[in-house]
DSSP file (Angstrom, degrees, kcal/mol; ACC not computed):
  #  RESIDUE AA STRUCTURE BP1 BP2  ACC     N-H-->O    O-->H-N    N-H-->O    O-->H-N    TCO  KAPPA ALPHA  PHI   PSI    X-CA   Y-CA   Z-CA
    1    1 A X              0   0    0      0, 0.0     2,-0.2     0, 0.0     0, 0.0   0.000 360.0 360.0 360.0 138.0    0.0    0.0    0.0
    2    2 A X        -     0   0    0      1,-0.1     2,-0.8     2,-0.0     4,-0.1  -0.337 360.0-122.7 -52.0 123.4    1.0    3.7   -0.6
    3    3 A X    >   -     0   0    0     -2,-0.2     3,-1.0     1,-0.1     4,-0.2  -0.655  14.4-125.8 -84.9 125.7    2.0    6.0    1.6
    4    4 A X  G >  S+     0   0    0     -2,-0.8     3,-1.5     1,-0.4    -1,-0.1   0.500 115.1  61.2   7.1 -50.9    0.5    9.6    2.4
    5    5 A X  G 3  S+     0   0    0      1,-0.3    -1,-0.4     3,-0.0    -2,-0.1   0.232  99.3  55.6 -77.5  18.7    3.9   10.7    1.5
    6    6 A X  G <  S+     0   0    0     -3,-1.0     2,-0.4     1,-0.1    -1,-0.3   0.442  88.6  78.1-144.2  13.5    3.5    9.5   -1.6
    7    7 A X    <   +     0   0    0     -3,-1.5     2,-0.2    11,-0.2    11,-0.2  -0.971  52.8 174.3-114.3 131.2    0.4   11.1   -2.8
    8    8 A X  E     -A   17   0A   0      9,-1.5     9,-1.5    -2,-0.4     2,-0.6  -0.713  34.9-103.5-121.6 170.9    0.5   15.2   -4.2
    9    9 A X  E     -A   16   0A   0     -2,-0.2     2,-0.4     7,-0.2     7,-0.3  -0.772  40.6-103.9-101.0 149.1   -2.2   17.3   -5.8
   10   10 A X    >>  -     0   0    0      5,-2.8     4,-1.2    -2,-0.6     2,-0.9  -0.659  19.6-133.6 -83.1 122.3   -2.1   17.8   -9.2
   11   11 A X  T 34 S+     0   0    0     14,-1.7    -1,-0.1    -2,-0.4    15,-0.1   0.011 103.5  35.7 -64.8  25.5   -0.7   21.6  -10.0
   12   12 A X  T 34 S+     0   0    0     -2,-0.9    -1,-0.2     3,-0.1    14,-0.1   0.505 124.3  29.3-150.8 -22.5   -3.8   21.6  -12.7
   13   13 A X  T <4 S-     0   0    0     -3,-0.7    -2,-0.1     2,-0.1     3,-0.1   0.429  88.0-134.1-113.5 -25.5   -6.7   19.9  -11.7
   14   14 A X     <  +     0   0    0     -4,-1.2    -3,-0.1     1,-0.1    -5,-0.0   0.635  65.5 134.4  81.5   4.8   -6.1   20.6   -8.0
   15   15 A X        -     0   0    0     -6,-0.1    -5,-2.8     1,-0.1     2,-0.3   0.078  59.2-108.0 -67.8-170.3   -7.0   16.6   -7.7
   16   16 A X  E     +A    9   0A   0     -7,-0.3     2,-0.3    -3,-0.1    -7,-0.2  -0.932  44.8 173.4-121.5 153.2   -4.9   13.9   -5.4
   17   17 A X  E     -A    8   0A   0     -9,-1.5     2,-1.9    -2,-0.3    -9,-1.5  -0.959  44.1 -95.3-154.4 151.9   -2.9   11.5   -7.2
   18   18 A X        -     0   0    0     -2,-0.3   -11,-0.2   -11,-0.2    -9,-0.0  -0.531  44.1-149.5 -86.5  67.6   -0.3    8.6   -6.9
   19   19 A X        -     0   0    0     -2,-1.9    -1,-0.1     1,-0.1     8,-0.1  -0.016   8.4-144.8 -83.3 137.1    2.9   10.8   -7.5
   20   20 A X        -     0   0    0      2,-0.3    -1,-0.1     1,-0.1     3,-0.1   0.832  49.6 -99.7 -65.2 -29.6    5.7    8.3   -9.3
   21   21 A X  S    S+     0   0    0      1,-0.2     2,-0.4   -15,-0.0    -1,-0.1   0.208  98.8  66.6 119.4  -9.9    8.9   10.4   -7.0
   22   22 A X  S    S+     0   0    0      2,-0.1    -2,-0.3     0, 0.0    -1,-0.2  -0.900  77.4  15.2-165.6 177.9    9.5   12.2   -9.9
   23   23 A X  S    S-     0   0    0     -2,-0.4     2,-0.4    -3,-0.1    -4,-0.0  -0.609  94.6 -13.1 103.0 178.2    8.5   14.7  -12.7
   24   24 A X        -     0   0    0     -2,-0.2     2,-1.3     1,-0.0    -2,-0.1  -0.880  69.0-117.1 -92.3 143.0    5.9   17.3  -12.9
   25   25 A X  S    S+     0   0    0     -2,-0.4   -14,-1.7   -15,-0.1     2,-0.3  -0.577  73.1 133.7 -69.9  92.2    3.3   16.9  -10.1
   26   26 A X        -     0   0    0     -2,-1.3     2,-0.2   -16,-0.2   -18,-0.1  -0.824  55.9-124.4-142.8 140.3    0.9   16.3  -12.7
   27   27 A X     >  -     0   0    0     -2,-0.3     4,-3.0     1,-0.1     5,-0.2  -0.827  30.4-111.6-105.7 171.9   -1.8   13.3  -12.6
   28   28 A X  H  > S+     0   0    0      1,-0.3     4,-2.6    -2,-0.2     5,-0.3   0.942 116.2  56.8 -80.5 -36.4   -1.9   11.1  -15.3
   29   29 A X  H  > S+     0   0    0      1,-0.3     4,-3.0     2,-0.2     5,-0.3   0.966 118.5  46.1 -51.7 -47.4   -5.9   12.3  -17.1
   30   30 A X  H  >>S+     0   0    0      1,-0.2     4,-2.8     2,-0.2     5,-0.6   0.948 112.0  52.7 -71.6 -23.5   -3.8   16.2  -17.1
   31   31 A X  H  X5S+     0   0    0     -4,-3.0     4,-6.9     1,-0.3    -1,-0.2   0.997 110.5  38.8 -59.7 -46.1   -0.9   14.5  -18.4
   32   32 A X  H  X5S+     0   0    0     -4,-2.6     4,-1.4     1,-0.2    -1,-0.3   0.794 118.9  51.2 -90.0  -8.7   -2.4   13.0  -21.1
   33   33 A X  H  X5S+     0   0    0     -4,-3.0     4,-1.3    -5,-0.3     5,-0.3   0.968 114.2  45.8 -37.1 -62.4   -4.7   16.2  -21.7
   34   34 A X  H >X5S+     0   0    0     -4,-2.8     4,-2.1    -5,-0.3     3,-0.8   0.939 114.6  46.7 -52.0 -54.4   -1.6   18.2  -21.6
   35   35 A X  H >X<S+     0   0    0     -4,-6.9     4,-3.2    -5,-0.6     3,-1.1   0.988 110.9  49.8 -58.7 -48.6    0.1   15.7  -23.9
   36   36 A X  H 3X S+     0   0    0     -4,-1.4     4,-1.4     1,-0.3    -2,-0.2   0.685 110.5  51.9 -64.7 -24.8   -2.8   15.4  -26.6
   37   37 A X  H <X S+     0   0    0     -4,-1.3     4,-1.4    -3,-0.8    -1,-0.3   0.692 109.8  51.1 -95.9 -31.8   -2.9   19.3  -26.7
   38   38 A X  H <X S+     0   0    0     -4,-2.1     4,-2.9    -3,-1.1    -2,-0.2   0.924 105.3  56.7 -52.0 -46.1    1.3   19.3  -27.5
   39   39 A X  H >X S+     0   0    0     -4,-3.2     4,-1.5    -5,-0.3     3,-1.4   0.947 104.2  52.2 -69.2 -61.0    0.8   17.2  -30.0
   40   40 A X  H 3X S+     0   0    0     -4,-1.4     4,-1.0     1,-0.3    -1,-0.2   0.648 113.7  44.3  12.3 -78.5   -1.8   19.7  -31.7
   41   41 A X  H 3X S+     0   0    0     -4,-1.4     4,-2.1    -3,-0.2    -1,-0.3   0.713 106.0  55.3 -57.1 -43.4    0.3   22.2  -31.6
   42   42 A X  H <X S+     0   0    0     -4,-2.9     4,-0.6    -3,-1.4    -2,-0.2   0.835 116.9  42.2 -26.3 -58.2    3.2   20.3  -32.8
   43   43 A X  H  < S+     0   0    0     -4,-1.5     4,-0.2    -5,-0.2    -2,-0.2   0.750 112.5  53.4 -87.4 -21.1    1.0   19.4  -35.8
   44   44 A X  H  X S+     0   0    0     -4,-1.0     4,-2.1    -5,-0.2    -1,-0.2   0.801 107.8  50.4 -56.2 -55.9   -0.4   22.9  -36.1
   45   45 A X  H  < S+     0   0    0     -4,-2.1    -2,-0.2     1,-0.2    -3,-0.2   0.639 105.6  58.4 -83.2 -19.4    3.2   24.6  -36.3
   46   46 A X  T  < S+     0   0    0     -4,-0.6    -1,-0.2    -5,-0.3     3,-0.2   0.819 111.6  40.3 -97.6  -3.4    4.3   22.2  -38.9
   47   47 A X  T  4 S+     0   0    0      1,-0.2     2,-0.4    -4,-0.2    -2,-0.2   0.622 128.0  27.5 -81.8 -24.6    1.7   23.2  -41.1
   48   48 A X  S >< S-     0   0    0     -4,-2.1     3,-0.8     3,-0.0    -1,-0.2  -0.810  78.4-168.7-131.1  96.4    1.7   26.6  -40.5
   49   49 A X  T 3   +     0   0    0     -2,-0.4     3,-0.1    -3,-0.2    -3,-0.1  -0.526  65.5  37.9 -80.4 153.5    5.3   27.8  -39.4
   50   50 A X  T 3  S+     0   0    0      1,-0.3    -1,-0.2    -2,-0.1     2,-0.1   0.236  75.4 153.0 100.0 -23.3    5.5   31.3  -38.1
   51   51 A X    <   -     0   0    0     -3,-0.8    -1,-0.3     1,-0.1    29,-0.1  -0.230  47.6-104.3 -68.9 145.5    2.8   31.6  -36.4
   52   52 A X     >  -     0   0    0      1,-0.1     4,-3.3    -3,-0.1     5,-0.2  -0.127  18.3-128.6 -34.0 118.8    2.1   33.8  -33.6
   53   53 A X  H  > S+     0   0    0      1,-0.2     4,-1.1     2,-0.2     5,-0.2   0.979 121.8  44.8 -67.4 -30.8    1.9   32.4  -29.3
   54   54 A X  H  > S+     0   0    0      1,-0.2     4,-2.2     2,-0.2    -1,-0.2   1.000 117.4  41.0 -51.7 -60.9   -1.4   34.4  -29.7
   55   55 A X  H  > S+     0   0    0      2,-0.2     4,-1.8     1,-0.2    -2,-0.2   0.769 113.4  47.4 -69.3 -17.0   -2.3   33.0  -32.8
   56   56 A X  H  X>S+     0   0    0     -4,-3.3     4,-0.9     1,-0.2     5,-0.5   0.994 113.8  53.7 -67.0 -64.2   -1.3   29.2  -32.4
   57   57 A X  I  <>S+     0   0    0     -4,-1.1     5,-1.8     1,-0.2     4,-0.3   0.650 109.1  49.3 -41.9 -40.2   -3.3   29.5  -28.9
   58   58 A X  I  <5S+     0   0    0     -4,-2.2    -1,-0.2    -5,-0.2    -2,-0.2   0.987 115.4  41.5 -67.6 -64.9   -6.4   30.9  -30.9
   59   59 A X  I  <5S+     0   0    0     -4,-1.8    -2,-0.2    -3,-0.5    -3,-0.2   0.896 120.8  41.5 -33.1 -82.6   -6.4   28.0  -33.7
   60   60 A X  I  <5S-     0   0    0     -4,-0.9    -1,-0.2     2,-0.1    -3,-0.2   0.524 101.9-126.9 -75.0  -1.5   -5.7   25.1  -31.4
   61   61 A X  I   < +     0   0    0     -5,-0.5     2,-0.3    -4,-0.3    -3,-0.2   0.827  65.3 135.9  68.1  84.2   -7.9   26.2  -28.6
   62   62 A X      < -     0   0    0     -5,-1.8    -1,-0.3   -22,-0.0     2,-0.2  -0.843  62.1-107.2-178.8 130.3   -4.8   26.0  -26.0
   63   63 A X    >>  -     0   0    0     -2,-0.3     3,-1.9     1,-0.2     4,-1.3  -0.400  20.0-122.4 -97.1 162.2   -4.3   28.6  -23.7
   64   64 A X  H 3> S+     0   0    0      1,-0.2     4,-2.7     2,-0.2    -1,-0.2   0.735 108.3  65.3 -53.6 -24.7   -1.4   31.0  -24.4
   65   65 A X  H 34 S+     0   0    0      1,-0.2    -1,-0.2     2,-0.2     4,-0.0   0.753 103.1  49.8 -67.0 -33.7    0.2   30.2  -20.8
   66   66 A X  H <> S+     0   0    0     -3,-1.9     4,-1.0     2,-0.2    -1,-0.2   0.523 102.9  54.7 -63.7 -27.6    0.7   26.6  -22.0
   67   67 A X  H  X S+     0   0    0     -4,-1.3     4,-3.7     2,-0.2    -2,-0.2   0.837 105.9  52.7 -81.2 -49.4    2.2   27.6  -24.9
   68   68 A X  H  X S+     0   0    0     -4,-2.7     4,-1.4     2,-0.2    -2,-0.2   0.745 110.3  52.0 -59.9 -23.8    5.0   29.9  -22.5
   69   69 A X  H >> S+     0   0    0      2,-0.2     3,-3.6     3,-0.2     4,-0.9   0.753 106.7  55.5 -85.6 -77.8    5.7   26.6  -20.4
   70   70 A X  H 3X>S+     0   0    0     -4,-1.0     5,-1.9     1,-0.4     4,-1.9   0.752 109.3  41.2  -1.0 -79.6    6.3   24.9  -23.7
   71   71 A X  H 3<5S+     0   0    0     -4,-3.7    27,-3.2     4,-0.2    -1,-0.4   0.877 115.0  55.8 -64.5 -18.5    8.8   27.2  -24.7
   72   72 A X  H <<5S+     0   0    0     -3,-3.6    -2,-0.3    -4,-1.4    -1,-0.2   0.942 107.1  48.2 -30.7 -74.5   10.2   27.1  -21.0
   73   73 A X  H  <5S-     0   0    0     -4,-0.9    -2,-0.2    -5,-0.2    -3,-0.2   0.676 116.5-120.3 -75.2 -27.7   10.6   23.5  -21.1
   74   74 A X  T  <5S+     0   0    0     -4,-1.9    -3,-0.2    -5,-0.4    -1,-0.1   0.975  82.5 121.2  77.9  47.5   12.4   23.8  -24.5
   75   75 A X  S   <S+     0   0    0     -5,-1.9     2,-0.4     1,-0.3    -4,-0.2   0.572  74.5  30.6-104.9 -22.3   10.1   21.9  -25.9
   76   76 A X  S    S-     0   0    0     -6,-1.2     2,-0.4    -9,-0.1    -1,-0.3  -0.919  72.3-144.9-136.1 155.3    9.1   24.8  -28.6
   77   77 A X        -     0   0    0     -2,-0.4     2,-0.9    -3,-0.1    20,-0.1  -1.000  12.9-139.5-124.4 125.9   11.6   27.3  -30.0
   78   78 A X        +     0   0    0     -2,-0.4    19,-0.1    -7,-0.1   -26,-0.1  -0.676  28.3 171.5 -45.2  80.9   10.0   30.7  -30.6
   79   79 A X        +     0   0    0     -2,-0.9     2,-0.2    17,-0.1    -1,-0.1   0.021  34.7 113.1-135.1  68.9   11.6   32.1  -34.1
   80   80 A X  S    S-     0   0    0    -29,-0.1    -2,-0.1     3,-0.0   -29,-0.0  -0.535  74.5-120.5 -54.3 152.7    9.5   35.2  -34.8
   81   81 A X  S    S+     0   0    0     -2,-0.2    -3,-0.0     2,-0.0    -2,-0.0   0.604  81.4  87.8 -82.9 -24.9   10.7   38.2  -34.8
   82   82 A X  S    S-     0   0    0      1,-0.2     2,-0.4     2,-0.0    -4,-0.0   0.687  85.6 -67.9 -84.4-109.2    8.4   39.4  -32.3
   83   83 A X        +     0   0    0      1,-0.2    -1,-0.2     2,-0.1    13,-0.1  -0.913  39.3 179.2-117.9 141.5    7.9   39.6  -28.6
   84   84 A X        -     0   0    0     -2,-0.4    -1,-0.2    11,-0.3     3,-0.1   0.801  38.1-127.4 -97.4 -30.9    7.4   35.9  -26.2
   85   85 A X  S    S+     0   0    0      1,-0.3     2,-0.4    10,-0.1    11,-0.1   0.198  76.8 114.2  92.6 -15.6    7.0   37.0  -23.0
   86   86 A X        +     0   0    0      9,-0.3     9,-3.8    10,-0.0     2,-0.4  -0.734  41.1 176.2-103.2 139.0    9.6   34.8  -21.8
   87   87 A X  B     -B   94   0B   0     -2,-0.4     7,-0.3     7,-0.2     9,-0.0  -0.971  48.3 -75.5-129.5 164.5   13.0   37.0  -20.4
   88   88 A X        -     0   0    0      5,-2.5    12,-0.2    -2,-0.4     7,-0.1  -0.096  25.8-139.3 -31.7 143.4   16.0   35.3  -18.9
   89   89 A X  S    S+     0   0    0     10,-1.3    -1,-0.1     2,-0.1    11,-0.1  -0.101 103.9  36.4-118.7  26.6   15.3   34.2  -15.2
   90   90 A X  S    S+     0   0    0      3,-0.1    10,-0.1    11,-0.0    -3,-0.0   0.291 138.0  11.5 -79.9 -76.8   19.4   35.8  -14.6
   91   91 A X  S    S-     0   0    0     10,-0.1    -2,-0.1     2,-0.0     3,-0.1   0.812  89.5-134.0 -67.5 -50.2   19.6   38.5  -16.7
   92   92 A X        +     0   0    0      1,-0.2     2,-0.2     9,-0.0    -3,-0.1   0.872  52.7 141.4  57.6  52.6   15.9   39.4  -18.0
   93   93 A X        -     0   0    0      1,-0.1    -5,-2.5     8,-0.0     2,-0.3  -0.434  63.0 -92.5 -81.8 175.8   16.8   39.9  -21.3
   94   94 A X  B     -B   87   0B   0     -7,-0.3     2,-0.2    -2,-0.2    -7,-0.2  -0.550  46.4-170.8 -96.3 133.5   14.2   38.5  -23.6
   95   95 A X        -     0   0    0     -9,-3.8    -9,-0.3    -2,-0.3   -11,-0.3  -0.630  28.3-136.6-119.7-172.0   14.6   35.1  -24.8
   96   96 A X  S    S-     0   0    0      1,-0.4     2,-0.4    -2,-0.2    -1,-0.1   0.525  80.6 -14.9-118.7 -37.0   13.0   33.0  -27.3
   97   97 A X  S    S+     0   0    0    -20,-0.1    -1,-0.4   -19,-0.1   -25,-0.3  -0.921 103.8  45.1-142.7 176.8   12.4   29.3  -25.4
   98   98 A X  S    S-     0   0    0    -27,-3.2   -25,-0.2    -2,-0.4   -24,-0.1  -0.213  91.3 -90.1  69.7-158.0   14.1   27.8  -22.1
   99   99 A X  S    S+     0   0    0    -26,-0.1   -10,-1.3   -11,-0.1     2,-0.2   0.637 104.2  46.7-120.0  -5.8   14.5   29.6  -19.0
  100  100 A X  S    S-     0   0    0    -12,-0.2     2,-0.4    -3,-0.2    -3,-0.1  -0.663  78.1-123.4-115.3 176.7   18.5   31.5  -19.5
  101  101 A X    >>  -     0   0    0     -2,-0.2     3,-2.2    -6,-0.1     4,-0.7  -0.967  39.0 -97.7-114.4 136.8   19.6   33.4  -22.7
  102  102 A X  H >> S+     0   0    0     -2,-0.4     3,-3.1     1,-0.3     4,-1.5   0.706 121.8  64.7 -23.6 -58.8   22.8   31.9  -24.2
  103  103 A X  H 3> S+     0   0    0      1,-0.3     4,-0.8     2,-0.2    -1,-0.3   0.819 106.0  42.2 -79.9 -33.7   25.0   34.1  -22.9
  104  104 A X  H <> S+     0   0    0     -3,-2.2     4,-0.7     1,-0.2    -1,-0.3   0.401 108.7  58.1 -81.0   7.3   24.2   32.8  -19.0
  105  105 A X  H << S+     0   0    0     -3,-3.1     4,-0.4    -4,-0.7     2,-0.2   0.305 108.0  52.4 -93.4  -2.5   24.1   29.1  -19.9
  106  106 A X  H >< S+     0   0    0     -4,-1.5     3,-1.4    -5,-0.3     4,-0.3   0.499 117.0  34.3-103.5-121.2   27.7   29.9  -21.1
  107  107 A X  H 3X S+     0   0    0     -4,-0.8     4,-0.6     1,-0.4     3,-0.5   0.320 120.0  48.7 -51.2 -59.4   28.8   31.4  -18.0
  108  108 A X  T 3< S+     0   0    0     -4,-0.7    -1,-0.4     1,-0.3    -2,-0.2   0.446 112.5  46.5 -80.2   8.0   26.9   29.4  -16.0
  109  109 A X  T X> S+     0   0    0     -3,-1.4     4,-0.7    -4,-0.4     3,-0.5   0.691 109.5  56.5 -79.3 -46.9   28.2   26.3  -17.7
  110  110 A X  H >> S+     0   0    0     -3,-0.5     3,-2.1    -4,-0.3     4,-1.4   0.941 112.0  51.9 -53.5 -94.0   32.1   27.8  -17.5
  111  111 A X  H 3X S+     0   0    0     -4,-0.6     4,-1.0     1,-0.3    -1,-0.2   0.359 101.4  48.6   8.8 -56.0   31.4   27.9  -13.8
  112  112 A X  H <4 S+     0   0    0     -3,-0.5    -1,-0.3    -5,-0.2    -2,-0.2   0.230 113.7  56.2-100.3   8.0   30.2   24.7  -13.0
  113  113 A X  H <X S+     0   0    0     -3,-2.1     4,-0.8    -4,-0.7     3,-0.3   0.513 110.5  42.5 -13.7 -58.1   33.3   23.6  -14.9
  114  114 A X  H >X S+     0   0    0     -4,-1.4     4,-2.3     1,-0.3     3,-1.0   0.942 109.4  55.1 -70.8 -52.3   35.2   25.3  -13.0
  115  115 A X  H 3X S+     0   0    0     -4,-1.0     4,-0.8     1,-0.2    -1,-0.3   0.451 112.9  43.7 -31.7 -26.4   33.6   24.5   -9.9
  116  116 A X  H 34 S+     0   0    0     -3,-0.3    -1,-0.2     2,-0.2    -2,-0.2   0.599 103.1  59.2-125.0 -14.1   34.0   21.0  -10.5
  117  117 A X  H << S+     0   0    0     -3,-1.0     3,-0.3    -4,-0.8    -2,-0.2   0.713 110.9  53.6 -88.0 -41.4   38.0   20.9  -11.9
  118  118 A X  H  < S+     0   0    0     -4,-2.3    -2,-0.2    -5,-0.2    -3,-0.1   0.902 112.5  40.7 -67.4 -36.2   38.6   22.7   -8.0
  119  119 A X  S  < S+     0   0    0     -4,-0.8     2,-0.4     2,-0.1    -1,-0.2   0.647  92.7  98.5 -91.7   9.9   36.8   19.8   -6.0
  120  120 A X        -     0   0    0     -3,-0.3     2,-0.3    -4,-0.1    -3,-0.0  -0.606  59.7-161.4 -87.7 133.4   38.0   17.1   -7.9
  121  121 A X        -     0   0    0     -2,-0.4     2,-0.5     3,-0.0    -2,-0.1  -0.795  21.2-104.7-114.0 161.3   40.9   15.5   -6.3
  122  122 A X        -     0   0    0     -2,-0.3     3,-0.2     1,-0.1    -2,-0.0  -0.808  43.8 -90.2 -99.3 127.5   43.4   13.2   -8.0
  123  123 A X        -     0   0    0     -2,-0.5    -1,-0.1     1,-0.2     3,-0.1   0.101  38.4-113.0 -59.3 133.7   43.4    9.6   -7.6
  124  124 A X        -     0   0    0      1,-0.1    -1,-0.2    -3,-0.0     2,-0.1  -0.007  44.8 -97.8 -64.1 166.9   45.2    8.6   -5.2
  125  125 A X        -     0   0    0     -3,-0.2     2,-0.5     1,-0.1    -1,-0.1  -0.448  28.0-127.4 -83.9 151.3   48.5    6.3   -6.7
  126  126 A X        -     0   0    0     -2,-0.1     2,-0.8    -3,-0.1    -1,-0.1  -0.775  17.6-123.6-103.0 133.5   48.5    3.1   -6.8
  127  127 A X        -     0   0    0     -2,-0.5    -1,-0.0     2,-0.0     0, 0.0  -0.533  25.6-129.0 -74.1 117.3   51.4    1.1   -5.1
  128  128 A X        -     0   0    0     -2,-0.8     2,-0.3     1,-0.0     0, 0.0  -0.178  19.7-147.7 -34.9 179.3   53.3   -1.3   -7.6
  129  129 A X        -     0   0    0      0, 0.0     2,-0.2     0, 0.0    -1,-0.0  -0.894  23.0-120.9 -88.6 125.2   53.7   -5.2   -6.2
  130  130 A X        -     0   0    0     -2,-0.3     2,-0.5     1,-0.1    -2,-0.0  -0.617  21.9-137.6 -83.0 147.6   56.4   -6.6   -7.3
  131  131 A X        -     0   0    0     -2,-0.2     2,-1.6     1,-0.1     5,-0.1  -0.846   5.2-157.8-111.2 119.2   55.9   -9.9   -9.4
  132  132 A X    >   -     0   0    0     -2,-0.5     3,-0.6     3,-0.1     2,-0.1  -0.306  60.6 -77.1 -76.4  46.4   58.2  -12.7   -8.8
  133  133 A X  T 3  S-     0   0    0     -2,-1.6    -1,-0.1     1,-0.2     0, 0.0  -0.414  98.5 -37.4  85.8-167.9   57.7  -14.6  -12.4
  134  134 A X  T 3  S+     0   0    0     -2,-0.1    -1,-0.2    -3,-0.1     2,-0.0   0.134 111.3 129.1 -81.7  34.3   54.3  -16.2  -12.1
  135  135 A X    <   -     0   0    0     -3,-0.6     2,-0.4     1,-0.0    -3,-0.1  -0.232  51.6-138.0 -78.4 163.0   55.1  -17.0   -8.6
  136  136 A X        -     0   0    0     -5,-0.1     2,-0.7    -4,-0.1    -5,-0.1  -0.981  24.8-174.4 -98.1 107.0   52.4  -16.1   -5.4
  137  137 A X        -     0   0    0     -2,-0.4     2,-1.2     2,-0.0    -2,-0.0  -0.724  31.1-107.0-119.0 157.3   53.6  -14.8   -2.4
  138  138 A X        -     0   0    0     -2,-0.7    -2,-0.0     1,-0.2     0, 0.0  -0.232  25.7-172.6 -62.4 104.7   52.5  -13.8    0.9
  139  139 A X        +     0   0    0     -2,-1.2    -1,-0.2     2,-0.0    -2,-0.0   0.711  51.3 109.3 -63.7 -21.7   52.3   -9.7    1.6
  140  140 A X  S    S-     0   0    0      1,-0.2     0, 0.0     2,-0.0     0, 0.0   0.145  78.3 -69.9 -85.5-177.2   51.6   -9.8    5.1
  141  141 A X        -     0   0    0      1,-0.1     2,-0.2     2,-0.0    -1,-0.2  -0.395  52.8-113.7 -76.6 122.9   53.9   -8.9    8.5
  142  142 A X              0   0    0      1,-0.1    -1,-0.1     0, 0.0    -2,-0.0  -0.486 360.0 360.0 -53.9 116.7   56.7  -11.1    9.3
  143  143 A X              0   0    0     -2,-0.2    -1,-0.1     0, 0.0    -2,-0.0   0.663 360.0 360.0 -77.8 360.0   56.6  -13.1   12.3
C-alpha cells in the first residue's frame, strides 16, 4: 500500500494523485490532456510555421500560458521576430524558449566547470607489487 507521503495534488486539476517520486506533479488524465494538446500544436506549427503564441493559442484552442511553459521547457523554440514574453530568469533579457539566454548558460556552464575541476581530487597512486615470475607470495607482517 501507498504512503501519504506518496500522494501530491495535481498543479492543474487541484485533484490527489499517486505521485511516481518524480517529474511534474501532474496526474496522469492532465498529463495525457496536456500531452494530446502538445501534440496539436506540434502538428499545427508544422503546417503553418510562423505563427504567432497568440495565434497558435487561438487555432488550437490551447491557452497561451501553456504555450509559454512549452517554450520554457524547450520543448518549442519561438523564431519570430516578435515579442514571447519569456525573459531570462538571470539577466531578464528577452529570450525566445528555455528559462537562460545563451549568454548565461555559457557562463553558468564555464562555472560549473570550473567549480568541478577545484573539487576534484586526484586519484590517489596506486602502489606497484612486485611480481616474482608467475610465482604467489605472501604480503603480510613477518613473524
Amino acid at each position: 500500500m501507498a504512503s501519504l507521503d506518496s500522494f501530491k495534488q495535481c498543479r492543474i486539476c487541484r485533484r490527489m494523485f499517486q505521485y511516481p517520486g518524480f517529474g511534474a506533479e501532474v496526474c496522469q488524465a492532465c498529463r495525457k490532456e496536456d500531452e494530446e494538446m502538445f501534440s496539436k500544436v506540434k502538428t499545427y506549427l508544422r503546417d503553418n510555421p510562423g505563427r504567432t503564441i497568440h495565434q497558435t493559442a487561438k487555432d488550437c484552442d490551447v491557452p497561451e500560458s501553456r504555450i509559454r511553459d512549452w517554450l520554457k521547457e524547450e520543448r518549442l523554440e519561438y523564431t519570430g521576430s516578435g515579442e514571447t514574453g519569456l525573459f531570462c530568469e538571470h539577466c531578464g533579457k528577452p529570450i525566445m524558449s528555455g528559462k537562460l539566454c545563451d549568454e548565461c548558460r555559457m557562463s553558468f556552464a564555464k562555472a560549473a566547470g570550473e567549480m568541478k575541476r577545484s573539487i576534484e581530487k586526484p586519484a590517489p597512486e596506486r602502489k606497484q607489487i612486485a611480481h616474482d615470475g608467475d610465482k604467489m607470495r605472501f604480503l603480510g607482517r613477518r613473524q
